[in-house]
MARFI-396676 format. One record per residue (C-alpha): x, y, z; residue in one letter. Coordinates in steps of 0.5 Angstrom, whole numbers, plus 2048, in hexadecimal, padded with zeros to 3 digits. Each point is the difference from the previous one (the first is absolute). Example, Ala and Ser with C-alpha at 12.3 -4.5 7.8 and 13.67 -1.06 7.14 Angstrom:
<atoms>
8197F7810A8028077FES
</atoms>
This chain:
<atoms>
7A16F481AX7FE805805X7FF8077FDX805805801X7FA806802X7FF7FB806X807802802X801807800X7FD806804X7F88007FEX7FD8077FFX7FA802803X7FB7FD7FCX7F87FF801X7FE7FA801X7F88007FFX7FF8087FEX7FF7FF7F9X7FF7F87FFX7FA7FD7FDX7FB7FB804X8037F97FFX7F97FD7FCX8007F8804X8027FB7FCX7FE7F9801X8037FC806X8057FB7FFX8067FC803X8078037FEX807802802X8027F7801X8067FF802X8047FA803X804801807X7FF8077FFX8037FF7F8X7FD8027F9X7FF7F87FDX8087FF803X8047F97FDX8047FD806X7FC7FF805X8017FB805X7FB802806X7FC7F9800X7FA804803X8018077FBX7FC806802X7FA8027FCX7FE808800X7FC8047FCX7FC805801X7F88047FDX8018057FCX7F9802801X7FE808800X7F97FF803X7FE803807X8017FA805X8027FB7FBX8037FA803X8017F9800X7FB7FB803X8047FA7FCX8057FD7FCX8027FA7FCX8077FF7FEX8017FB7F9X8077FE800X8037FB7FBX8067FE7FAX7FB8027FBX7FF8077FDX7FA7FE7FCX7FD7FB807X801807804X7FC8037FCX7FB7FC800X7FF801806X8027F9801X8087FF805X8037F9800X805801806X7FA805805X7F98027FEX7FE803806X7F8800802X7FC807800X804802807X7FB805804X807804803X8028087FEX8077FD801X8058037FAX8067FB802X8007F9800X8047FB801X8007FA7FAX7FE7FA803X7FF7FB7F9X8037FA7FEX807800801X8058057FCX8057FD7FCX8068027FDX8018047FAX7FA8017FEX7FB8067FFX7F9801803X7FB8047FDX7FA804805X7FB805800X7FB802806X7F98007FFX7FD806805X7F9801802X7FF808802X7FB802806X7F97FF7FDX8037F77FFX8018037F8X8057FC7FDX8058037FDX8048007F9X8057FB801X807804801X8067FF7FBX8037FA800X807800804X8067FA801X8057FE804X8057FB7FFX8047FC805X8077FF800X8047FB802X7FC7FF807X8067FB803X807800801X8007F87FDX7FD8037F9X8078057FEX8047FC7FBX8068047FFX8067FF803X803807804X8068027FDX806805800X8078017FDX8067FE803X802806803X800803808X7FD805803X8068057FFX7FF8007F9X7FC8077FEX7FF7FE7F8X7F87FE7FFX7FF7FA7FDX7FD7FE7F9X7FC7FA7FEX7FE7FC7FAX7FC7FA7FEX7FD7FE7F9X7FB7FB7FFX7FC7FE7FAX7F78017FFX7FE7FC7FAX7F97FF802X7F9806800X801804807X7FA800804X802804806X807801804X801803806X808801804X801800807X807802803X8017FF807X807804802X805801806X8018077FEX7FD8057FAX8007FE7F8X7FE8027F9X7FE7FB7FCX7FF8007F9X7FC7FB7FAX8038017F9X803807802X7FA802802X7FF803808X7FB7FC804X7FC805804X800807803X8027FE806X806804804X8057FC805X7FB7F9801X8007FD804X7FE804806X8057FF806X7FF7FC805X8037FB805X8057FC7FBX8007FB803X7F97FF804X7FC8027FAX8027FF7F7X7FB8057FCX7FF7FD7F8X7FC8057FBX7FC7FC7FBX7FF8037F8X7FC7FF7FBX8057FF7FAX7FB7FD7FBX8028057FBX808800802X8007FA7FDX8027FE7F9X7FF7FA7FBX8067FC800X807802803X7FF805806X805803806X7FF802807X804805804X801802807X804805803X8017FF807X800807805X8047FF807X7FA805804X8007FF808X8017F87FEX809802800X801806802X8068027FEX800807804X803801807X7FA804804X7FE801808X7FB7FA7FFX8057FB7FEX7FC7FD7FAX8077FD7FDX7FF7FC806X7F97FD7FFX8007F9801X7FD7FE7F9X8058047FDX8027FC7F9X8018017F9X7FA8027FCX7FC7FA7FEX7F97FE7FCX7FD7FA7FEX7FA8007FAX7FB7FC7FDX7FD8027FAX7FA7FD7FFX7FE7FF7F8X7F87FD800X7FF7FE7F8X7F97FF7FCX8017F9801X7FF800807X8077FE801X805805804X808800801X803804805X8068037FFX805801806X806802802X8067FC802X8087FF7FFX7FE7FF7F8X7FF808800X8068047FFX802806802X806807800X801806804X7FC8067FDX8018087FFX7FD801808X8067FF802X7FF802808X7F8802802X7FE801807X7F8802803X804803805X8048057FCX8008007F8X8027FD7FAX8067FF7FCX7FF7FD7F8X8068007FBX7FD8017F9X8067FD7FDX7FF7F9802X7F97FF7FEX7FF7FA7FBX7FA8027FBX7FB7FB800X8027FC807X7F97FF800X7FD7FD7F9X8007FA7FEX8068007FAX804804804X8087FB7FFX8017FE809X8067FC7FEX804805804X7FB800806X8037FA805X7FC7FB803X801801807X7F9800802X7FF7FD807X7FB7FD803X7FE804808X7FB7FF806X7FA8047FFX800806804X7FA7FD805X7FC7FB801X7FA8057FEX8008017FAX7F98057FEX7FD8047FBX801808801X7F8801800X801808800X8008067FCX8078017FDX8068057FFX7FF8047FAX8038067FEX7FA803801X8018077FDX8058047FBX803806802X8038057FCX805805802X7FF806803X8068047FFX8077FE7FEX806805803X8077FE7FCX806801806X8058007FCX8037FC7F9X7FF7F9803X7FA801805X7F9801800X7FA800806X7FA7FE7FEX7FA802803X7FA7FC7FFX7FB805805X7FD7FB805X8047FB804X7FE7F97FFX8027F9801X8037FC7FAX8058007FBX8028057FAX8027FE7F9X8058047FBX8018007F9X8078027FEX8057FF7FAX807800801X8067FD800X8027F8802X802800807X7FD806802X7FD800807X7FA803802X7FF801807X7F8802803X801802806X7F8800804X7FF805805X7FB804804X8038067FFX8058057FFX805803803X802807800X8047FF7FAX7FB7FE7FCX8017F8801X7FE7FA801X7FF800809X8007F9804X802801805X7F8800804X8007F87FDX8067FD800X801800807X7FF7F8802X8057FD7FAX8077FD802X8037FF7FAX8067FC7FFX8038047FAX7FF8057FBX7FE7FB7FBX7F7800802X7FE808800X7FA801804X7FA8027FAX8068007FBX7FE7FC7FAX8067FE7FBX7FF8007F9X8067FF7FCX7FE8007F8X8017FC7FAX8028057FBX7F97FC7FBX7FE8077FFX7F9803805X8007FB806X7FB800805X8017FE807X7FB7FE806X8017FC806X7FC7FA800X8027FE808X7FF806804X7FD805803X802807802X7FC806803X8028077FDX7FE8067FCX8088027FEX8047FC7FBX806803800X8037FD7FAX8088017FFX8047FC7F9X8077FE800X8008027F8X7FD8067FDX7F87FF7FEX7FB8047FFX7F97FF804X7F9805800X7FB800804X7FD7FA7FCX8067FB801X7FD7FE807X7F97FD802X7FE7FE808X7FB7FB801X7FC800806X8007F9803X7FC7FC806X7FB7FA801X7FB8027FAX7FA801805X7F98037FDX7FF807803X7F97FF804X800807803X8008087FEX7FF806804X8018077FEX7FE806804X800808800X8077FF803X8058007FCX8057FE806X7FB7FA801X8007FF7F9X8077FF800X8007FC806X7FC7FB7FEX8048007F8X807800805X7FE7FA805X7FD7FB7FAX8078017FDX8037FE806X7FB7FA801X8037FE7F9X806802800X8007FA806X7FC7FB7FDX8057FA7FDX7FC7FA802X801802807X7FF806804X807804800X803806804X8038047FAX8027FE7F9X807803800X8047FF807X7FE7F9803X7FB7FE7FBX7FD7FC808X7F97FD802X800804805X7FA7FE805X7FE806804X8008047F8X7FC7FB7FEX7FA7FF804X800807802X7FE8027F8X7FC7FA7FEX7F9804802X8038057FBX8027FA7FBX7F97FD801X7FD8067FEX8038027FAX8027F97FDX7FE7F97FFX8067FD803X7FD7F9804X8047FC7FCX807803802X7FE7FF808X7FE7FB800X8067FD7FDX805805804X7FC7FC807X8017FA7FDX808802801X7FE802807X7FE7F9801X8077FD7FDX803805804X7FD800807X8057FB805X7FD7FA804X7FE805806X7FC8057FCX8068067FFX8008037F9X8058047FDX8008087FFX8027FF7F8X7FC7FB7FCX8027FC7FDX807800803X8087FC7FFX7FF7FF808X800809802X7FB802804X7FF7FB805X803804805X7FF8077FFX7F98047FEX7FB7FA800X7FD802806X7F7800800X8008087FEX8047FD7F8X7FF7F9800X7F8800802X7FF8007F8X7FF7F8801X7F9802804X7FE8077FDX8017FF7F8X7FC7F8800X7FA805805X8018077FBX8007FB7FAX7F87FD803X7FD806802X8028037F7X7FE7F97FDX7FB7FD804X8067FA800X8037FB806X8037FC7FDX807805801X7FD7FF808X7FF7F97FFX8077FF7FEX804804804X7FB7FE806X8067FB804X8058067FEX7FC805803X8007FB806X8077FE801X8028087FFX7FB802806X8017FA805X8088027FFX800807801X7FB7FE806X8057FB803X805805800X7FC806802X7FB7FC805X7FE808804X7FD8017F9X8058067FFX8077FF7FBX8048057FFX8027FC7FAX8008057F9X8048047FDX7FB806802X7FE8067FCX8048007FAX8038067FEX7FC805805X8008087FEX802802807X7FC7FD806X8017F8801X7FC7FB803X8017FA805X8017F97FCX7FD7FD804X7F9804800X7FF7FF7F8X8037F9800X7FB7FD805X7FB8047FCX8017FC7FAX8017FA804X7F9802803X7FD8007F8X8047FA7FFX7FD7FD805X7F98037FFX8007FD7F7X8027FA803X7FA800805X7FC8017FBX8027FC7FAX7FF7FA805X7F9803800X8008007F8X8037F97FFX7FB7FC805X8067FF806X7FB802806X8047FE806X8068057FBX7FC805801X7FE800807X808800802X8038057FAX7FA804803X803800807X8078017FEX7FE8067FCX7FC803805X8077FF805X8038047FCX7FC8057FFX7FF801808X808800801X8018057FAX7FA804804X8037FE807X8078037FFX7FF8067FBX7F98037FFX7FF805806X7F77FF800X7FF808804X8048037FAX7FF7FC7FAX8078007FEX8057FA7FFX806800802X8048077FFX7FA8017FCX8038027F8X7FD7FF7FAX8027F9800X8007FE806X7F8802800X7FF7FE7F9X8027F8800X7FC7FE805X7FA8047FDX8017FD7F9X8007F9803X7FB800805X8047FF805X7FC807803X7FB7FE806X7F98027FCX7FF805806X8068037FEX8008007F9X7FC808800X806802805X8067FD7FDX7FE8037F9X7FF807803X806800803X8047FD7FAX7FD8067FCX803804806X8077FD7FEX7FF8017F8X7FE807802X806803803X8037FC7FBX7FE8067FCX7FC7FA7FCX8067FD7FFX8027F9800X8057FD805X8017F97FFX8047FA7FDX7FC7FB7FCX7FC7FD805X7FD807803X8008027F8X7FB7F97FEX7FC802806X7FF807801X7FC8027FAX7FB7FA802X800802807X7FE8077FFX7FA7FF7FBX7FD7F9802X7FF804807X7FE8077FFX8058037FEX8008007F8X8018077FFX8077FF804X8027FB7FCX7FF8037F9X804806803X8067FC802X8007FC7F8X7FE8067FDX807803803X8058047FBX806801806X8047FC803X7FE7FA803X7FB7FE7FBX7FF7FC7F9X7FF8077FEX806802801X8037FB7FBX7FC8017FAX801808800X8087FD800X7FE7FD7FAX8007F9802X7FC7FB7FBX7FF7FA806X800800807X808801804X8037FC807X800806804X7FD806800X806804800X8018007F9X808802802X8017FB805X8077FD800X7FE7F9801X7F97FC7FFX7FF8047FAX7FD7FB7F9X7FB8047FCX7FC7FB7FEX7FE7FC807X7F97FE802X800800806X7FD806802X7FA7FF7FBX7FA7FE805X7FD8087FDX7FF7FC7F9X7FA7FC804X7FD804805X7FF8057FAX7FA7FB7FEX7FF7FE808X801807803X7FD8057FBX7FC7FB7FAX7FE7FC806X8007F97FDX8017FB805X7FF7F77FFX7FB7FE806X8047FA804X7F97FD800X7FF8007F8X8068007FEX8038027FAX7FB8067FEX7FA7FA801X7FE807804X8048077FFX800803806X8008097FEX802805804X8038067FCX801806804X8008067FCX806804803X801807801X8058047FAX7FE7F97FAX7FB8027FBX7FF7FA7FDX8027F9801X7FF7F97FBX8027F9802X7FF7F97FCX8027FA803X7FF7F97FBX7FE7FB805X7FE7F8800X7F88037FFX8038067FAX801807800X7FE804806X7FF808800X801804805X7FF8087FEX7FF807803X8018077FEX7FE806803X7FA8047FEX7FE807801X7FA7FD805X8057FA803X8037FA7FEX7FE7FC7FAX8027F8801X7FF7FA7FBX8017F9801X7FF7FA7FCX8007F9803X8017FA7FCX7FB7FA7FEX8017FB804X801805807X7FE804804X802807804X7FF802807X8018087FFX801805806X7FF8087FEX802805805X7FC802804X7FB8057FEX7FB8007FBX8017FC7FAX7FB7FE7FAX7FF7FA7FCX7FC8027FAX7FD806802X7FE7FC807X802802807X8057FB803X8027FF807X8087FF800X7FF7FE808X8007F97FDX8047FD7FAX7FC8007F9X8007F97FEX8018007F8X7FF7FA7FAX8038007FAX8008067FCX8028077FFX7FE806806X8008077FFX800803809X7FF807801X803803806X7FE807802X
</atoms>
C-alpha cells in the first residue's frame, strides 16, 4: 500500500541537518524483481527480464561481476546450484538481464538469486532468494471454456456464477487464472480472491484478452468446495451513451470469462477446474453498472451465501452458454494492479434538509465511496459525486458532465443508486466503477439518520510504488508537487487518462506530456508498457493511430495529429532513458517506423499542420503547424536514434536525415536568425522549439534571451496551453534562465499553478481560469510537466541518453533566487539518488549521494565551490562515484 504521507502537501523538513552518518554495511545483490515485479506468478514473457540492484554504501562501490542461479528448486538455488541457468562469473556492471536458460515451462516456479562481485573482485554475500512463476505461457495450454449467460447486451443486471467441486486428496499448490471480457469479482468458498480493483485492465477487447492469475492454495478446502464469479460490463458493454461512441464499439457483447483452476496434489497429480455450460448462473444485486457513470445495486435481491459450497442453487437456471473468445490473444496482465489504494475519512458533513447531506471528504480524488446506513426495505439512497458545489451548497457537475448524451433519466451521471434490504446496518460500495470527485451529496427516498462516519471515500488508481519526494522551503511549490502526483494517480487506471470524472479517456497528448513527471515520481513501467502494446493493437495498416486509446473506433479523425499521438515514439524513448531498458523501443521500433513514414508521405516539405495545437492556451495561440512539425521533428530524431540503439545502421543514417529536413524547414520558415525569435515570438512559439532541439546551436543563447524577454513582459507569468506548459519551464532553465523559470512556477496570481492551490485545489485543473465555462475538470493532468522539472530545473536530476537508466546521473541544480532550500530523491534502476541544497550565511550548502553501481556527472554553478574543504574548478564538470558528497558554494 502506498502511505498516505506521500500524498499530501509535505511540510518543509530538512533532510540531512540532524541525520547520522550511515555506518556501511556489507554489499550484496538486492532488490530482485521479474518484468519489473516483486516474485510475480502468471508470467508468459519466454525471455523474462531480471533486475536487481547493489545495496552497498561504500564510496565508489560498484559491480565488476554477476552470476545468476535459476532453478525449480529452493534449497538447489540456495546452494548455489540452478537446474534451469547457471550462468558463468559475467565480468558486466549490467543490472538488467534478460533470461536465456533452458526453456521456460508453464505453470511453474522458478527460483533465483544474483551473486555480485564489488569493485575490489571481492565476492559478495549471495542476495535473498527470489522466484518467478510462468503462467499459461501459450494460448493452447487454456482448458476452460468461455462462457456467459443467455441474456443480450441491453440487459443491465450483473450476472452471478457458481460451481461446486469435490478435493479428496492433500493439496500441495493451487493457482486460478481467469481471462475475462469485461470486469469480474471472483471468489473461493465466500472468500474475495485478491485486492484487486476493476481487472482486467482495459484494452482493445478484441485484439487483446488480459487473465490475472492467483494463488488459491489456501482458499481451498477438503472435500466439498464452490467458486463464484460476478461479471462487471466495464468498457467491454458500455452501456452509456457519451460523444465517444463506446456502445458502438465493435467488440461490444455481454460480459463473459473463461477460468481454469489449476489444483497440484502431494502425489504429484494435478486436476483443473473449469468453467463450462456445467456452471450455473442468476442475476445479481448489481442491478446496472457503468465505468462511465455509476453503479446501481438493490439490496433486496441478494442471495446470502451464492458463493459457497452449500448454498441450495436449485433455483439458478441452467442457462449458461458457451461464447467465442474475446481475442485470439489472450496474455497475462503483468502490471501493478488497481487497489483502493488509501481510505479517507470525511471532512465535514453539512445536513441541507430532512432527506440530504453533502459529504466533503476534503481533497478531490479518483475512486468510489462507501455508506453504511439503516433503513427501511425499499429506501433509495442515491450518491451523487462532484467536484464542487454550487452556490446552494449542492452538489455541482456542471464543469464534468459536458460530453454525456444520455438517452434518459435511468443512468445519472456519478450518481450511484443504493436501494436497501431493510436487514438492519447495510453497507454498500461499487465494485465496477470509478468516479473523481470530493463532494458526495447523498439525498434518501425515506428518513435515515447518517454522521460524518457514515461515508468513507477510497482513493483508487494503478498501484505504482512511489520512487520520488521533493520538498522545499515553498509551500506553494510543496503543494504543487503534493497536487500534481494526485492528478498523476488520479489518471492512473492501467492506462494513462485524462481525467477521472468527465471522460475517463486515454487521451495521447495528456499522457506523454506527463510521463517525465510519472517517471520521476512512480514506478510505472509496467502500466506503459502494456498502454504501447495498445497503441500497437490500434494503430492502422498505414501508420495513423488514434487520439484515445484505447478506442471503440473515435479518435482516428480528430485529435491525433503528431503533437498528441507522438506518445507512440516519446514514452518507448523516456522509458529507455529512466530504466536503462530497450526493450519498450524494441517493440514499438515498426510502430514508430509506420507512424513517421505516414506522416512524411503525407507531409513531404517536412512541414504539417496536422495537430490539435496549444491545447487550452491562456490568451496567446501559437501556429499548429510550428508545434506539430516539432514533434514530428522528435518523432523523427527517437526513431533516429532508437535505429541506432537496436543495431539498424542504414535506419539510422535515413531517420538522421528525415529528422535534420525537418528541423532545417521548421527553421527555414519560422525562426527569424538576426533576432532569435520564432514566429511571432510568444512563450510557446520560443520555447517548443527550445525544448526540443530544434533551435540552431548558435542560436540557442539568443533564442533563450528572448524567450526571457517575452516571460518577463509577461509579468513572469505564463502565457500558454499544454504544449507551451510542458516546454517552458525547461526551456528557461536548461539555457540559462533558471531564476526566470522558478519565477513563473512559483507564481500565486493568475495565470500560474499558483494560482490554483491558494483557490484550494488538491490536484491540478484543465484550464487555468478556475471559472472558465467549459474546459473545466479539476483533476486532469494535462498541465503536470512542473511535477518533473522540479527534479530537472531545480534538483537537476537528468538520465544521461549515453548511460541510460541513471547508469550515470547527470546533476545540474540551479539554486534559484527567493528558495532557501531544496531536497529531491529519486529511486532509479541503480538506487536512490540525493540531490540537496540549502542556503547557508556563507552560500549554498549542496549534498548528493549516488548510488552503488552508478556514477554522476555534476555540474555547480559558476563560482567557487569546494569539496572536502579542497578548491574546485566549476569550469568543468566534477565526475563523482558512488557515494554521498558534501560542496560548499560560496
Amino acid at each position: 500500500m502506498c502511505k498516505p504521507a506521500l500524498y499530501i502537501a509535505i511540510l518543509f523538513v530538512s533532510f540531512f541537518a540532524a541525520q547520522p552518518a550511515i555506518a556501511a554495511v556489507p554489499g550484496k545483490g538486492d532488490g530482485l524483481k521479474c518484468e519489473y515485479l516483486i516474485n510475480p506468478i502468471g508470467i508468459d514473457a519466454k525471455h523474462p527480464r531480471l533486475t536487481w540492484l547493489l545495496n552497498d554504501t561504500k564510496q565508489g562501490a560498484s559491480q565488476t561481476a554477476y552470476q545468476l542461479i535459476i532453478g525449480t528448486d529452493s534449497v538447489a538455488v540456495n546452494a548455489g546450484k540452478g537446474d534451469s541457468w547457471l550462468t558463468a562469473k559475467v565480468a558486466s556492471a549490467a543490472n538488467l538481464v534478460s533470461y536465456q536458460g533452458k526453456d521456460l515451462k508453464p505453470y511453474t516456479k522458478y527460483y533465483w538469486r544474483v551473486q555480485l562481485w564489488d569493485q575490489a573482485g571481492n565476492k559478495l554475500a549471495p542476495s535473498a532468494i527470489a522466484s518467478f512463476e510462468t503462467g499459461l505461457m501459450d494460448m493452447r495450454n487454456w482448458k476452460g471454456t468461455f462462457i456467459s449467460d443467455n441474456k443480450g447486451i441491453a440487459v443491465n443486471p450483473a450476472p452471478y456464477f457458481r460451481h461446486t467441486f469435490k478435493i479428496g486428496k492433500t493439496i500441495k499448490t493451487a493457482r486460478a487464472y481467469i481471462a475475462v471480457g469485461g470486469l469480474y469479482e471472483m471468489y473461493i468458498n465466500g472468500k474475495k480472491i485478491g485486492n484487486h480493483r476493476l481487472d482486467p485492465m482495459y484494452t482493445r477487447f478484441d485484439r487483446r484478452t488480459l487473465y490475472v492469475a492467483y494463488d488459491v492454495t489456501a482458499n481451498l478446502q477438503s472435500g466439498k468446495n464452490a467458486i463464484g464469479v460476478l461479471l462487471g460490463n466495464g468498457w467491454y458493454n458500455h452501456q452509456s451513451t457519451a460523444v465517444w461512441y463506446f456502445h458502438q464499439a465493435p467488440w461490444r457483447n455481454r460480459p463473459t470469462f473463461c477460468l481454469d483452476l489449476r489444483i497440484t496434489y502431494t502425489d504429484g497429480s494435478v486436476e483443473t477446474v473449469t468453467s463450462g455450460t456445467n456452471w450455473k448462473t442468476s442475476l445479481s444485486p448489481v442491478v446496472f453498472n457503468s465505468i462511465y457513470t455509476a453503479e446501481h445495486y438493490d439490496a433486496r435481491k441478494e442471495q446470502p451465501g451464492w458463493n459457497m459450497p452449500d448454498f441450495v442453487d436449485t433455483t439458478w437456471k441452467g442457462d449458461v452458454i458457451p461464447r467465442s473468445a474475446p481475442s485470439q490473444n489472450i496474455v497475462a496482465q503483468s502490471m501493478q494492479p488497481i487497489r483502493n489504494v488509501e481510505e479517507i475519512d470525511t471532512k465535514t458533513i453539512t445536513k441541507l434538509d430532512n432527506n440530504l447531506w453533502v459529504f466533503d471528504i476534503g481533497r478531490n480524488i479518483s475512486g468510489v465511496s462507501k455508506i453504511t446506513v439503516k433503513g427501511d426495505s425499499g429506501t433509495v439512497i442515491r450518491l451523487k459525486h462532484a467536484e464542487r458545489l454550487n452556490k446552494n451548497g449542492h452538489a455541482d457537475q456542471s464543469n464534468i458532465d459536458l460530453h454525456y448524451r444520455p438517452t434518459d433519466d435511468k443512468d445519472p451521471f456519478q450518481t450511484d443508486i443504493f436501494i436497501l434490504s431493510g436487514k438492519g446496518e447495510e453497507t454498500f460500495m461499487p465494485k465496477f466503477n470509478y468516479k473523481g470527485f470530493q463532494y458526495v451529496e447523498v439525498s434518501s427516498s425515506k428518513p435515515i439518520q447518517l454522521t460524518k462516519e457514515s461515508l468513507k471515500a477510497y482513493f483508487m488508481h494503478s498501484d505504482v510504488t512511489p520512487i520520488g519526494e521533493v520538498n522545499s522551503s515553498n509551500q506553494t511549490i510543496n503543494q504543487i508537487w503534493s497536487a500534481t502526483n494526485h492528478s498523476y494517480l488520479s489518471n492512473l487506471f492501467g492506462y494513462p487518462t485524462d481525467c477521472p470524472q468527465r471522460e475517463k479517456n486515454g487521451w495521447t497528448g495528456d499522457a506523454h506530456i506527463a510521463s517525465e513527471t510519472g517517471l520521476y515520481n512512480f514506478d510505472g513501467i509496467t502500466i506503459y508498457e502494456k498502454w504501447l502494446a495498445d497503441h500497437r493493437d490500434e494503430q492502422q495498416p498505414n501508420g495513423t493511430l488514434p487520439s484515445i486509446i484505447p478506442t471503440g473506433g473515435w479518435g482516428y479523425e480528430w485529435g491525433n495529429g503528431p503533437d498528441w499521438t507522438s506518445t507512440i515514439a516519446i514514452i518507448p524513448w523516456n522509458i529507455y532513458m529512466f530504466y536503462g531498458d530497450s526493450k519498450l523501443l524494441a517493440d514499438s521500433y515498426t510502430a514508430i517506423e509506420k507512424y513517421v513514414t505516414h506522416i512524411d508521405n503525407l507531409y513531404p516539405t517536412g512541414l504539417t499542420t496536422w495537430g490539435l495545437g496549444d491545447w487550452v492556451p491562456v490568451k496567446s495561440v501559437s501556429p499548429v503547424e510550428l508545434t506539430s512539425s516539432v514533434y514530428y521533428y522528435t518523432d523523427a530524431s527517437i526513431l533516429a536514434k532508437a535505429a541506432k540503439i537496436l543495431g539498424k545502421q542504414a535506419d539510422f543514417v535515413k531517420y538522421s536525415a528525415l529528422a535534420a529536413k525537418i528541423k532545417n524547414a521548421i527553421n527555414a520558415k519560422y525562426l527569424n536568425s538576426q533576432t532569435g525569435v520564432y514566429g511571432k515570438g510568444l512563450q510557446t512559439e520560443l520555447s517548443v522549439p527550445l525544448y526540443w532541439g530544434v533551435v540552431p546551436e548558435n542560436l540557442k543563447s539568443k533564442v533563450a534571451a528572448k524567450l526571457a524577454e517575452r516571460v518577463a513582459a509577461d509579468n513572469f507569468h505564463l502565457d500558454v496551453g499544454i504544449l507551451g506548459a510542458k516546454a517552458i519551464l525547461s526551456a528557461l532553465s536548461d539555457n540559462g534562465y533558471p531564476d526566470v523559470a522558478y519565477k513563473v512556477a512559483s507564481q500565486e496570481t493568475f495565470p500560474s499553478w499558483g494560482w490554483w492551490m491558494v483557490n484550494g485545489a488538491t490536484t491540478l485543473y484543465e484550464n487555468w481560469q478556475i471559472d472558465a465555462k467549459s474546459d473545466i475538470s479539476l483533476n486532469h493532468i494535462m498541465f503536470g510537466e512542473i511535477g518533473a522539472w522540479l527534479y530537472k530545473g531545480i534538483a537537476g536530476i537528468h538520465p544521461d541518453q549515453d548511460h541510460p537508466g541513471f547508469k550515470n546521473v547527470i546533476l545540474q541544480p540551479h539554486f534559484v533566487p527567493g528558495l532557501n532550500e531544496f531536497n529531491a530523491t529519486h529511486d532509479g534502476p541503480y538506487g536512490k539518488i540525493i540531490s540537496s541544497w540549502q542556503r547557508t550565511p556563507t552560500g549554498v550548502t549542496y549534498r548528493v549521494t549516488v548510488p552503488a553501481n552508478s556514477t554522476a556527472t555534476i555540474t555547480l554553478p559558476a563560482g567557487k565551490a569546494y569539496l572536502s574543504g579542497k578548491p574546485l574548478n566549476t569550469t568543468l564538470p566534477y565526475k563523482a562515484t558512488a557515494g554521498s558528497y558534501v560542496f560548499e558554494v560560496k
